[in-house]
N, C-alpha and C positions, 0 to 999 in steps of 0.2 A: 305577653306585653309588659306585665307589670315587673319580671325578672329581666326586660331588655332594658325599660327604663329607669331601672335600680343600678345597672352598670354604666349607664347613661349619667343619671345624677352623680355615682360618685366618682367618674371619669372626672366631670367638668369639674367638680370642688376640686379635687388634686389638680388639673389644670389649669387651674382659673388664671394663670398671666396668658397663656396661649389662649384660652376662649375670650379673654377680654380683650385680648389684640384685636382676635380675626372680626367680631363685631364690629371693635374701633375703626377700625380698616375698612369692614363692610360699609359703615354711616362716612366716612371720610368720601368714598369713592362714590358712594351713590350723590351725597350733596355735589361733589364736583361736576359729577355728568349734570345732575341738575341745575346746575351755573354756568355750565358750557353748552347745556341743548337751547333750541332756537325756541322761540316762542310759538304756542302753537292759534291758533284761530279755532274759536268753539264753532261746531258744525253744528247747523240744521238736524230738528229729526227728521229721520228719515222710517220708513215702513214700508219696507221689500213685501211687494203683491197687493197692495190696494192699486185704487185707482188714479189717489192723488200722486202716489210715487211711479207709477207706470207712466203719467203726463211728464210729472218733472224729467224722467229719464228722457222721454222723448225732445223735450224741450232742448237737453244739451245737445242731442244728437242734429238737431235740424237750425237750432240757433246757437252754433258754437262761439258767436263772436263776443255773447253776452256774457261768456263764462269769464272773458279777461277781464271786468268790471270788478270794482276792487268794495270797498265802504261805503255808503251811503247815508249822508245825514239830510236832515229835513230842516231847514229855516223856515219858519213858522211866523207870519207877524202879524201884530192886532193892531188896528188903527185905534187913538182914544176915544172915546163915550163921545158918540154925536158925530164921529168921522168918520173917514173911506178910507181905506188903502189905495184908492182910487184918484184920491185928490194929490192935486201936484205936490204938495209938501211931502206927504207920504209917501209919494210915488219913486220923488226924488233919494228921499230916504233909503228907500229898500231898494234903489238899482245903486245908490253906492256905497252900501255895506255887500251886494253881490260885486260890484267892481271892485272892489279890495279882493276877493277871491282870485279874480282874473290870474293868468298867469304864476298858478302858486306853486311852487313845484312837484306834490303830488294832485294838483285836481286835474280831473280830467273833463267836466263840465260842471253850469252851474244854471238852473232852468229859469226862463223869467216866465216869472207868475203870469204877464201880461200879457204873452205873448204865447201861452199853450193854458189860456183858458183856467189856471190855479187861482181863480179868485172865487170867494163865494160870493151866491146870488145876491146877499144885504151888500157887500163890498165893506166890508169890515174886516175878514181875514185873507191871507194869500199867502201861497207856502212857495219855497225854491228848493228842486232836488241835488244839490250837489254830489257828484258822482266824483271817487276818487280813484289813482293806477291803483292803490294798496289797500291791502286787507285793515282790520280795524287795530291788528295787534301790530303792525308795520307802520303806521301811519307816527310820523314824527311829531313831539313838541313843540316844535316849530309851526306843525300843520297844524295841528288842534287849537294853538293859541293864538292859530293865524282866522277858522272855524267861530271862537268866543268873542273875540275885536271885534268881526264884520258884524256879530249880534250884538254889542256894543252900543257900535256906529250910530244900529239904529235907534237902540234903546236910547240914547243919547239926546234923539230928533224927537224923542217922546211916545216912540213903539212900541208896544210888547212885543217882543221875540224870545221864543223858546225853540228848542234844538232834539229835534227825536232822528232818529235812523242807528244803524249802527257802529255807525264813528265815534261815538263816544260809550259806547257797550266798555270798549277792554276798560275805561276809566274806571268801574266801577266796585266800589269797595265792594268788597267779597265778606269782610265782617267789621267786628267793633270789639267792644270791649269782652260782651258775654260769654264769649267762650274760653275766657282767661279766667272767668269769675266761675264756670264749670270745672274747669280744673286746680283752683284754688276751693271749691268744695268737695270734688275726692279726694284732695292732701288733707284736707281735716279730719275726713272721713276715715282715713287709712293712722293718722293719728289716732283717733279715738278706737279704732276700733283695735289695732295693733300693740299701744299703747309705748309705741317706740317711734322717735324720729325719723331713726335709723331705718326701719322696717319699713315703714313708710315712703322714703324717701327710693329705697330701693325698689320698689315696687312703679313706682313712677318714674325713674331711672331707666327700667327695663322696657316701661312702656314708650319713653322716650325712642330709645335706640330703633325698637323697631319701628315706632311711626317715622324716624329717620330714613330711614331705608326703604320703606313703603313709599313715603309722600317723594323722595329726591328719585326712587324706580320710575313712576308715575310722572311724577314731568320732566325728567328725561327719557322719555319713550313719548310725551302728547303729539309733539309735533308728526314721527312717522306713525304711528297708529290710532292719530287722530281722537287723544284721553281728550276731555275738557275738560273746563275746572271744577266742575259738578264731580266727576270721576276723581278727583284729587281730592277736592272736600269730603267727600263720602269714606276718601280710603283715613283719611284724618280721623274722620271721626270714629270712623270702625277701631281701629288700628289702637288710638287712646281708649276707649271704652275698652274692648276686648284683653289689651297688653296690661291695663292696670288688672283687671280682674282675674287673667290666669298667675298673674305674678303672689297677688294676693292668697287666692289658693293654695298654692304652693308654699309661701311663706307662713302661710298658717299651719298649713300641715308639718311645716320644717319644726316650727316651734312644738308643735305639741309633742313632736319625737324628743326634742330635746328634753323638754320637762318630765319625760318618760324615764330620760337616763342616757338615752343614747348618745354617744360621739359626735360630735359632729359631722365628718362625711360619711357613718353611718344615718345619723339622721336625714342630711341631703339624699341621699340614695335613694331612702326610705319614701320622703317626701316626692320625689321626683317618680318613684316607683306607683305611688296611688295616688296622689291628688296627679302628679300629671299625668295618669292612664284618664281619670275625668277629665284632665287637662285637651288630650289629647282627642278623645270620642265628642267633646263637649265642640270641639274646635272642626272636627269633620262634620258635623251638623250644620256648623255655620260654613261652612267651604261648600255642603252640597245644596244648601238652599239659596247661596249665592250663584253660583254656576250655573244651578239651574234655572237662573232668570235666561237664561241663551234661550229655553224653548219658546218663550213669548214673542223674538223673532226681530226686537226691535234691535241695531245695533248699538244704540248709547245705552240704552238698559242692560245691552251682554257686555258692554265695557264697562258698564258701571259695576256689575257681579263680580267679573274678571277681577275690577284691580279692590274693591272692597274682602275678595277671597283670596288675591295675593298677602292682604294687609291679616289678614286671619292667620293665616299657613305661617309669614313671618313671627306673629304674635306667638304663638305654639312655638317653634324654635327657638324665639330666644328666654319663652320661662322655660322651657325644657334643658337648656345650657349657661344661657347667661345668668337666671336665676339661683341655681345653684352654685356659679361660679364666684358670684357675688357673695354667697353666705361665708365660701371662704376665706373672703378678704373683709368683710365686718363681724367675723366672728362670732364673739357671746352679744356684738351690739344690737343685730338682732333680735335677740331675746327681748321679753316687757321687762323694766326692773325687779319687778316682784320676783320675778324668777331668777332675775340673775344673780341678785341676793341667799336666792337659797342656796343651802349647800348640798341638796340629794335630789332627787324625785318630785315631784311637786307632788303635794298631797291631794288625797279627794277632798269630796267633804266638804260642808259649808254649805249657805242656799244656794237653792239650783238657780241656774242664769233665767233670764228672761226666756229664752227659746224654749227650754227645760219646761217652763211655766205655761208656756202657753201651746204646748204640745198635747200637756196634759188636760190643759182646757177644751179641746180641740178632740182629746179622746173621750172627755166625759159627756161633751155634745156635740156630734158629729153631723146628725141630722139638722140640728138648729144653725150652724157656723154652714152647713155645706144649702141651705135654704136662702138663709140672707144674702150670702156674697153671690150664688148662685144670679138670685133674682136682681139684684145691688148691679151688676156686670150686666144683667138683663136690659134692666132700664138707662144703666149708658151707651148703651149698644143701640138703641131706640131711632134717634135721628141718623143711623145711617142708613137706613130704608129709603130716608131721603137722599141719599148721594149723589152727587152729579159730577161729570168728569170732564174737565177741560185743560187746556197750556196756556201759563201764563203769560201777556204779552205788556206791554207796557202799562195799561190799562190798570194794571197787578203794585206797580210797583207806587212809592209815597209821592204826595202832592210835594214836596220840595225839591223832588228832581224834576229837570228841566224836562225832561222824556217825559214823564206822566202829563206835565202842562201841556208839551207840544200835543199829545194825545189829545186832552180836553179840547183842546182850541180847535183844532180839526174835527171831532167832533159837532162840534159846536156849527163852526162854522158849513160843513159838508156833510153832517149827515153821521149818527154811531156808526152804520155799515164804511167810514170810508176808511176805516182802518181797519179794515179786511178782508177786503177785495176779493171776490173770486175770480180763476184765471180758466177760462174754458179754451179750450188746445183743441183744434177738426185736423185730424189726419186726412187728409185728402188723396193720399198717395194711390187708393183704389177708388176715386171718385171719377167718375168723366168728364163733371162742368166742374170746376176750382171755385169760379166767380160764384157761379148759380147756388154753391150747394152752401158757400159761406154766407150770402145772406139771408139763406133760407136759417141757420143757426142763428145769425144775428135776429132777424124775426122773431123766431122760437123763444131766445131768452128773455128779450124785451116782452115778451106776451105772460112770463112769470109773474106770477104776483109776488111780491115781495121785492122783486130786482127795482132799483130807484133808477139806476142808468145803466149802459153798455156802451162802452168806447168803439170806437172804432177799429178794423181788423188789422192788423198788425202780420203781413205773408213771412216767408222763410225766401231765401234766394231761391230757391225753385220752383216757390208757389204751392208746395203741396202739402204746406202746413199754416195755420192762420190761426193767433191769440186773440181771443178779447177779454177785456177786462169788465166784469160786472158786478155794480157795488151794491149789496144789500139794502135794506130800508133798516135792519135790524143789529145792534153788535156783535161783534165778532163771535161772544160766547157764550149771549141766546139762546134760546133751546128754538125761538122763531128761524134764528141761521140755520140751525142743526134741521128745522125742516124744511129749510129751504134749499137747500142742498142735496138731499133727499127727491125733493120735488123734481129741482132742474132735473137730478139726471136720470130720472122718468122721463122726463117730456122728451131730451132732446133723445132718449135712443127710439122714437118714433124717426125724426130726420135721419137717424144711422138704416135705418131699415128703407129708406124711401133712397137714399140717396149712395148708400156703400160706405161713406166718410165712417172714421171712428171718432167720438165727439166725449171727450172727459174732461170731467171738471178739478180743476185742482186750488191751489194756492196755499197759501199757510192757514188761513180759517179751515177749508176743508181736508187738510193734512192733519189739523188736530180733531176735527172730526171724525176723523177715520183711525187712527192711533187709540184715542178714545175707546172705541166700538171694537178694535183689534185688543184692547185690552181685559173688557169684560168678556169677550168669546174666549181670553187665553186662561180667566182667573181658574178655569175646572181642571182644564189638561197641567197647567203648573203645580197645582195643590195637589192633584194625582200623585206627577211623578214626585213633587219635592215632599211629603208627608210622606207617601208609601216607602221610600227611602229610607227616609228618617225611622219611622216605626219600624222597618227591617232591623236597622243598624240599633236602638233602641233593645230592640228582641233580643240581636245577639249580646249587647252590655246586660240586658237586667234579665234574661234569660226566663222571660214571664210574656206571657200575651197582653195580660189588663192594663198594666204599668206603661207602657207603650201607647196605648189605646187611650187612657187615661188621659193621660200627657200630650197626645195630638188633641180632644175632646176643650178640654184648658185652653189651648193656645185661640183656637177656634175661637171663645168666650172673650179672650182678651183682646184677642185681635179685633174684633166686633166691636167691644170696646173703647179703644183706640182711634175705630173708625168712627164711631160719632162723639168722639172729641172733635175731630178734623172738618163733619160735618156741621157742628154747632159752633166753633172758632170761626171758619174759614167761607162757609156758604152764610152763617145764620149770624155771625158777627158777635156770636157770646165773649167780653171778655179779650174782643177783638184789640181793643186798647192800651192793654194790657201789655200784650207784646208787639205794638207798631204795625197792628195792619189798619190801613185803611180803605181799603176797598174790597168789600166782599165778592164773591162769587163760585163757581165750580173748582171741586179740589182737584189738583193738577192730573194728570190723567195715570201719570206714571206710577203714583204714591200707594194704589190702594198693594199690586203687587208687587213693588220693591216695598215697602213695610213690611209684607207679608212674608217675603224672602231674608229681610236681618231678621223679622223677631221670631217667626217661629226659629231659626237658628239658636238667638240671642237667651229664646224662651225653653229651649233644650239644654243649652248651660246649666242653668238653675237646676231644673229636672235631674241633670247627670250630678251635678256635685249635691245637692240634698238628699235623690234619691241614694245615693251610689253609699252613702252612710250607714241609711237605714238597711238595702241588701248587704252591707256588710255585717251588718250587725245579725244579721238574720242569719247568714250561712254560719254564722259562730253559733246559733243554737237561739238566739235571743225570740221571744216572743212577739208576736205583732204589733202589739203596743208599744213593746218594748224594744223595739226597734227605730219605729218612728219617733220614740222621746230619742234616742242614741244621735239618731240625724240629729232634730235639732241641737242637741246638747253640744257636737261637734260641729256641725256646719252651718244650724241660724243664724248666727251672729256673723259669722261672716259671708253667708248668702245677701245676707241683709245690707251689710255693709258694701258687698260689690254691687245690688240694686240700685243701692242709693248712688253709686260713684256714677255705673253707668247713667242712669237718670239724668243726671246734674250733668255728663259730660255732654247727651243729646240734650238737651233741654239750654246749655251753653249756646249752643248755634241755631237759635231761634232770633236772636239778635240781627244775622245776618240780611244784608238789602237782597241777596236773590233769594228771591219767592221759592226755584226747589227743597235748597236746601232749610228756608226756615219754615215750610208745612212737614219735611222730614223728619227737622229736629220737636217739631210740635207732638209727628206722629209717632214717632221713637219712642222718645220720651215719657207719655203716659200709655203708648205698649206695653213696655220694660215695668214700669210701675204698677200696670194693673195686675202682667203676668206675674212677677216677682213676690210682692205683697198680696193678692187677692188669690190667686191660682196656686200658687206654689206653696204657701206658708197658709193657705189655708183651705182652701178646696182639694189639694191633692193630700192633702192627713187625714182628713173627714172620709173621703172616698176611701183611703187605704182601712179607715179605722173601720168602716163598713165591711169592706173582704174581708177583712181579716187573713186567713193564710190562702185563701183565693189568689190572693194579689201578686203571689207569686209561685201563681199556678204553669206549669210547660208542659204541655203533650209529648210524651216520649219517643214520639218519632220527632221532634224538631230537639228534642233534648240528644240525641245522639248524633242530628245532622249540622247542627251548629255548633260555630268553633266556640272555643273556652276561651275566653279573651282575658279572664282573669282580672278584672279591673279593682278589685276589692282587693289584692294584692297578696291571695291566698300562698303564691309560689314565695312569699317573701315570711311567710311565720317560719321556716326556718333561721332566718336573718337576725335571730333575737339578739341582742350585745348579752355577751356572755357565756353563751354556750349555740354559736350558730356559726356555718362558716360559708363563705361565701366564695365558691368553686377553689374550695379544699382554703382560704384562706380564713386563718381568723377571726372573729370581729372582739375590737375590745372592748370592753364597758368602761367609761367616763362618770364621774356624778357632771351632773349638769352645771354646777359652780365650775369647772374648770373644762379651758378650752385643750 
């Protein structure tokens, strides 16, 4: 591995105008497709094998007409303090801000409150369903500001009107400023810690290109295979995180060749030879724990893996090419000044760096550092015991958008269950009475405790399907809903047995209900295969059992973590204010195993470029202690430094108004930071300083049956500049002052 990616590195320095084309080219072509593919419409989740997704299926099949129904907004209005909606001023009001709809030319209806019963019992709120031909990402400027008038109109007459449904979903800012302020803290980062512009600049340069080509892949592909923009933000954020840090790597490694003496596309070769064999194992980790979100079964979570794992795989290609190709065209600017100044070798000698410091700290109390942070990780880990698992719905998002009002008002006026309806679906097709056995259901639900009402049945053309709609006493994301959903469909499969019908309950409350529940049954088989994996592939790099073991044991710790940051944020409102949330409740359903899926990845990086120093240092003869001081001395500082970058890059999109992506960037963010800082720089040197030459212990039957993957870049000591030659050619020795 490490003598492929040595031919590798110094191919692309010698051809760095052709490797810099075929990039350029690559980002050219993929933004074009991205500018010329159509807009896509975010889908519904879905969860193939429950019970809520087995209704909805059914629903297309027996009410296909309802499928051509395009967006749906809600016109919501409040009479003022002391009034009706009911009274003629008001009345007059809201039928001609709905008569400006008339005739628009995408609506397709528009409901009068008065006239199908939408008013509440006080007669102070009343809502209108407008139903449009077009999807939400179709619907024209002209539509929508033909939608904000009619509410206007009324506001005008002296009404409150707020606007919920999903006609004005695609409007919604996707972020703000913060994630610009995340990536103006890893150019500083990569500043100080590189001590070059140049160096810097390149390194985000490279992480550029490829989130170019990831994010422009990605929506131009959403529309046929159905990405949403959850899918594109996630490969964003992967893509910047992951593309700064293997670049940096690599640039690190390039420099310290050079101040060794070496040439420069010897020293690229070199660099590309072992940090990017880390590069490369570091980046299969995160590729198989993304991928392996597919066994949890849900589609947007396998599309989420997919295009956050295409955004990895790209990451790895272009420091494995473009970064070295780069070194050839900025030269010695690469280099820090100090070095470039010099005119030989850089010298040893002087106080040791921070890392050097605190390794040795680390070896003289191992027990005491591996106690605190142990227990320290313990107690933040605490309120996730408490966790609860829900999907955001408007409910979620800030009181200054018009959506979260129209939610309140409705509320309010009808009840928290009325914005979450459940949708009971009686197959009847093996029933013998139709009539008889639907109002035997209807009965049944009405006799729930907890149901406040049950609409009336709603047939299929044939009759041998019938909906009702039944609205909780309780919110949507409850844990009273969560039992009352449960309850119903107990009671009704007594009427399934009396009657033949098939009687399930569905809708979007109980879809998240069940996604939920699909997700904690999936959290053991995922961990299974994505850690058993990982520790495989782990074994074969560090060619040790404990180190492996070790390393999944950590992530465990951090992940824990992480999770009750999420649940003390986001359920418990710690600090809530801090980042713009204002409304608490259940963390989204999806978070705890996509977290689970970047960071133990994200948290393998670390592991491979810190450890991957120390086993180096180790097969050269070095002692255990002295090994682990070697890691630090070589790779702290910039483990450290790629921490921080990632950190600030997720912790950037915390900013954003959708709710997935800002508990992601919440839960990213201080994963990466607990694992980084707390697990990796100091419970995993403690633990090693414990083994001692345990730690890298291998049973000699897995020592002969595993491959040599060479990551320490053994096959490359022949490569010395000066007396090495590299398939029969060469290498010449450079002092590092000249290029």
């Amino acid at each position: 591995m490490a003598a492929f990616l040595y031919r590798i590195g110094r191919w692309a320095f010698r051809r760095r105008r052709l490797v810099g084309g075929l990039w350029l080219g690559a980002v050219v072509l993929a933004i074009a497709a991205a500018a010329l593919a159509p807009a896509a419409e975010d889908e519904d989740l879905s969860m193939p094998g429950t019970e809520s997704q087995k209704a909805f299926d059914l629903l297309d099949q027996r009410f296909p007409q309802d499928n051509a129904q395009g967006a749906e907004a809600r016109l919501v209005f409040q009479a003022p303090d002391g009034q009706r909606v009911t009274a003629q001023q008001s009345r007059a009001a809201v039928e001609e801000a709905l008569g400006s709809l008339d005739n628009g030319e995408q609506v397709a209806s528009a409901t009068d409150p008065y006239g199908t019963g939408a008013v509440s019992e006080d007669g102070t709120i009343a809502y209108s369903t407008v139903t449009y031909t077009a999807d939400a990402v179709d619907l024209t400027a002209q539509t929508k500001t033909a939608l904000e008038n009619a509410a206007s109109r009324a506001r005008d007459a002296g009404l409150t009107v707020e606007i919920g449904g999903s006609a004005l979903d695609a409007e919604e800012a996707m972020g703000g400023t913060t994630e610009v302020v995340g990536v103006v803290v890893a150019a500083v980062v990569l500043v100080l810690a590189l001590g070059s512009l140049v160096a810097a600049g390149l390194s985000l340069l490279t992480a550029f290109v490829g989130v170019a080509v990831a994010f422009g892949l990605v929506s131009a592909l959403a529309a046929p295979l159905g990405l949403t923009s959850t899918v594109a933000i996630l490969t964003l954020m992967l893509g910047l995180a992951v593309g700064i840090d293997y670049a940096l790597f690599i640039t690190s490694r390039f420099r310290d060749e050079r101040a060794r003496g070496s040439d420069p596309e010897e020293a690229a070769g070199r660099a590309v030879g072992t940090a990017g064999s880390a590069v490369v194992f570091a980046g299969a980790t995160v590729f198989i724990a993304l991928v392996g979100l597919g066994v949890v079964g849900i589609p947007e979570l396998t599309k989420m893996g997919l295009g956050g794992a295409g955004a990895v795989a790209l990451a790895v290609l272009v420091a494995l090419t473009l970064v070295p190709a780069l070194f050839g065209f900025f030269g010695r600017r690469v280099l820090s000044r100090a070095v470039r100044r010099a005119t030989g070798p850089a010298a040893g000698g002087g106080r040791p760096g921070l890392g050097t410091r605190w390794a040795r700290f680390v070896l003289r109390r191992p027990v005491a550092v591996l106690m605190i942070t142990g227990l320290g990780l313990g107690a933040v880990a605490l309120p996730a015991l408490s966790l609860e698992l829900g999907l955001p719905g408007d409910e979620s998002k800030s009181v200054e958008t018009t959506q979260r009002r129209a939610y309140d008002l409705l509320s309010e006026g009808f009840g928290p269950g009325f914005n979450g309806p459940l949708t009971v679906v009686v197959d009847m097709s093996a029933a013998p009475d139709t009539r008889a056995t639907t109002d035997l259901v209807v009965r049944t639900v009405r006799a729930v405790d907890g149901i406040a009402s049950v609409g009336e049945p709603v047939f299929s053309r044939t009759e041998d399907t019938a909906v009702l709609t039944a609205v909780p006493r309780t919110a949507p994301n409850s844990g009273e809903t969560k039992d009352l959903v449960h309850t119903l469909r107990d009671t009704v499969s007594g009427v399934e047995a009396d009657t033949g019908a098939d009687v399930l309950v569905t809708g979007t409350t109980a879809m998240n209900i069940d996604i939920s529940e699909a997700m904690s049954d999936a959290l053991v088989p995922y961990l299974t295969v994505v850690i058993g994996l990982a520790v495989l592939l782990l074994t074969v790099v560090f060619r040790s059992i404990l180190v492996p073991v070790k390393a999944a044991l950590g992530f465990l710790l951090s992940v824990g973590a992480a999770f009750g940051v999420l649940v003390a944020v986001f359920q418990w409102g710690w600090a809530a204010d801090l980042i713009g949330i204002e409304q608490t409740g259940p963390v989204m359903s999806l978070m705890p195993i996509l977290i689970i899926g970047i960071v133990f990845g994200l948290a393998m990086d670390y592991e491979v470029f810190l450890v991957s120093r120390m086993r180096e240092a180790h097969v050269h003869g070095a002692s255990p202690g002295e090994a682990i001081v070697s890691g630090f001395r070589h790779s702290g500082r910039v483990v450290a430094a790629a921490a921080i970058i990632m950190t600030s890059v997720f912790a950037g999109f915390i900013g954003m108004s959708n709710p997935t992506i800002q508990t992601m960037g919440v839960g990213l963010a201080a994963a990466v930071a607990f694992d980084a800082f707390v697990v990796r720089m100091a419970i995993a040197p403690a633990v090693l300083a414990l083994l001692g030459r345990r730690a890298w212990w291998l049973p000699r039957i897995l020592d002969r049956v595993l491959p040599n993957v060479d990551i320490e870049g053994e096959a490359l000591t022949g490569h010395v500049p000066g007396h090495a030659t590299e398939l029969g050619t060469p290498v010449r020795q450079l002092p590092v002052g000249r290029d």
